[in-house]
N, C-alpha and C positions, 0 to 999 in steps of 0.2 A: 569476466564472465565465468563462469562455474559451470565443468563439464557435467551433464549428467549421465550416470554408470561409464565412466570413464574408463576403465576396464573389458568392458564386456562389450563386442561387435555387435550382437545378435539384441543387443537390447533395443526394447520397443522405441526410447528416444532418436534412436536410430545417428545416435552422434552428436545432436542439438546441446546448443549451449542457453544456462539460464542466465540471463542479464540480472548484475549483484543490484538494479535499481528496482526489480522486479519483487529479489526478495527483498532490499530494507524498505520496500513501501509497504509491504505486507507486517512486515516487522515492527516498524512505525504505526501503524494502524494499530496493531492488537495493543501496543502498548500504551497508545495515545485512548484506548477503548478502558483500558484499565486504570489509567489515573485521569480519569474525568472526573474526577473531585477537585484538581486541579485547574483552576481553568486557565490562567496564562503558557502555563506546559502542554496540555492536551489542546489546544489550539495549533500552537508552534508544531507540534509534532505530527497533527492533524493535515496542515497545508503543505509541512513534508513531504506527506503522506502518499496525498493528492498530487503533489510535481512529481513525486518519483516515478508513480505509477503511470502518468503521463508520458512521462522521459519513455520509461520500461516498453510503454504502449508501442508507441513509435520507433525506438529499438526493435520491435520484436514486428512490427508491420514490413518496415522496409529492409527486413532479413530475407525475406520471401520461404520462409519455413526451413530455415537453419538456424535458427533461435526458438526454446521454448519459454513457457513462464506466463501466458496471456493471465493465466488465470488469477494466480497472484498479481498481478500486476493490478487484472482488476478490481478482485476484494481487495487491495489497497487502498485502492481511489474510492471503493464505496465505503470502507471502513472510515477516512479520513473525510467523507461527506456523513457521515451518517456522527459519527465525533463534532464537527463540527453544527450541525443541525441541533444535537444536542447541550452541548454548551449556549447557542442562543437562547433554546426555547430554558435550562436553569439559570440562566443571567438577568431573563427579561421576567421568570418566576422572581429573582429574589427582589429587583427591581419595583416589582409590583405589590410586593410584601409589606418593604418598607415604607408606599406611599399610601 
């Protein structure tokens, strides 16, 4: 986990740690949002995306507020649906092209 303002007492995190699944779902998302020209990569990376931020979720529920991160956590998992929604609807476009 990854302390935030690890240095400074008086910071507003108040001490909380961010789970590293929190940020590489976040992470995974923007980059799985970027090579979506690719579609076997931006999938894989997509459902990444989606577990990690899961994982994250759950790490960060049953911390009872010694863990931060929800948020990343959750534009991961929406990022990694929303990637995913979109490779369906260009696959079943080019799908449709062809026939």
């Amino acid at each position: 986990m990854i302390r935030l303002n690890a240095g400074h007492p008086d910071a507003a995190s108040g001490g909380r740690v961010l789970p590293r699944a929190a940020v590489l779902s976040f992470t995974l998302g923007m980059i799985a949002l970027r090579v979506c020209w690719l579609p076997g990569v931006n999938c894989a990376l997509a459902v990444a995306s989606v577990g990690l931020g899961i994982v994250a979720l759950f790490q960060i529920l049953h911390a009872h507020g010694t863990v931060a991160g929800i948020e990343e956590a959750i534009t991961g998992v929406v990022l990694g649906i929303v990637v995913l929604g979109l490779s369906v609807f260009f696959v079943s476009a080019l799908i449709a092209a062809y026939h």
